[in-house]
C-alpha positions as CSV (number, residue, x, y, z in Angstrom):
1,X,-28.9,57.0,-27.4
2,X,-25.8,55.3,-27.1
3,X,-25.6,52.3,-25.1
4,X,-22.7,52.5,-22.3
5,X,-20.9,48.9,-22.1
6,X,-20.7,47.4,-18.5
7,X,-18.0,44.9,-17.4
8,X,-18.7,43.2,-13.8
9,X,-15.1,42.4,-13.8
10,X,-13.7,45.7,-14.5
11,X,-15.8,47.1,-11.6
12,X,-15.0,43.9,-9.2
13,X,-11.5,44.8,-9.5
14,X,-12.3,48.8,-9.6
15,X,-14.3,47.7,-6.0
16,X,-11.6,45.5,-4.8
17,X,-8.6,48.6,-5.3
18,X,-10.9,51.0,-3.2
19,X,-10.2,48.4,0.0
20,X,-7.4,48.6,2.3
21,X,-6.2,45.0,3.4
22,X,-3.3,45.6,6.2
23,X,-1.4,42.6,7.0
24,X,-1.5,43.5,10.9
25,X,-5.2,42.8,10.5
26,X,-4.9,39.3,9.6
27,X,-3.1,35.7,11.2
28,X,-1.5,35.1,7.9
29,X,-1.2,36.4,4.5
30,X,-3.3,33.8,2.7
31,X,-6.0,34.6,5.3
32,X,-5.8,38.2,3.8
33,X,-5.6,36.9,0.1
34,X,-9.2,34.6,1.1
35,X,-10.7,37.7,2.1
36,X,-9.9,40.0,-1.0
37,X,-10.5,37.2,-2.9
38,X,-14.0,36.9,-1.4
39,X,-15.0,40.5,-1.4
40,X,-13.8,40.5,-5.2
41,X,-16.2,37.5,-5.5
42,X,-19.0,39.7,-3.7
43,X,-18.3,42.8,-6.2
44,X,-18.7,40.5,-9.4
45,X,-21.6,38.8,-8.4
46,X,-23.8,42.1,-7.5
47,X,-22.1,43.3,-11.3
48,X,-22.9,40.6,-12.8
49,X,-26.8,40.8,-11.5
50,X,-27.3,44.2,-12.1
51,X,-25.7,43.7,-15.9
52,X,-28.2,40.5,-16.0
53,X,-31.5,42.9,-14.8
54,X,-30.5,46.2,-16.4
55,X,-30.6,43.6,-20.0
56,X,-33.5,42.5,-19.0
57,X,-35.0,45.5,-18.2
58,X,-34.7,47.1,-21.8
């Protein structure tokens, strides 16, 4: 069986283009760019663990 290639930062940014960030929501816009910016952090991370335990794993 084939292995299938997984890139946390392919699916951070997949993650981060499914959210909606409307400026009306935020004070500022760098307050809206610390948010995506965090929840693209959050997206990699979890990736990047399950790439980390799936390796391990097999």
């Amino acid at each position: 069986m084939s292995k299938i290639y997984f890139d946390p930062q392919q699916f951070a940014n997949a993650y981060l283009s499914t959210q909606e960030f409307k400026p009306s929501n935020y004070e500022s816009e760098q307050e809206m760019l610390d948010e995506a910016f965090a929840v693209y952090l959050m997206a990699f991370e979890h990736a990047r663990k399950y790439v980390e335990k799936t390796q391990n794993d097999g």
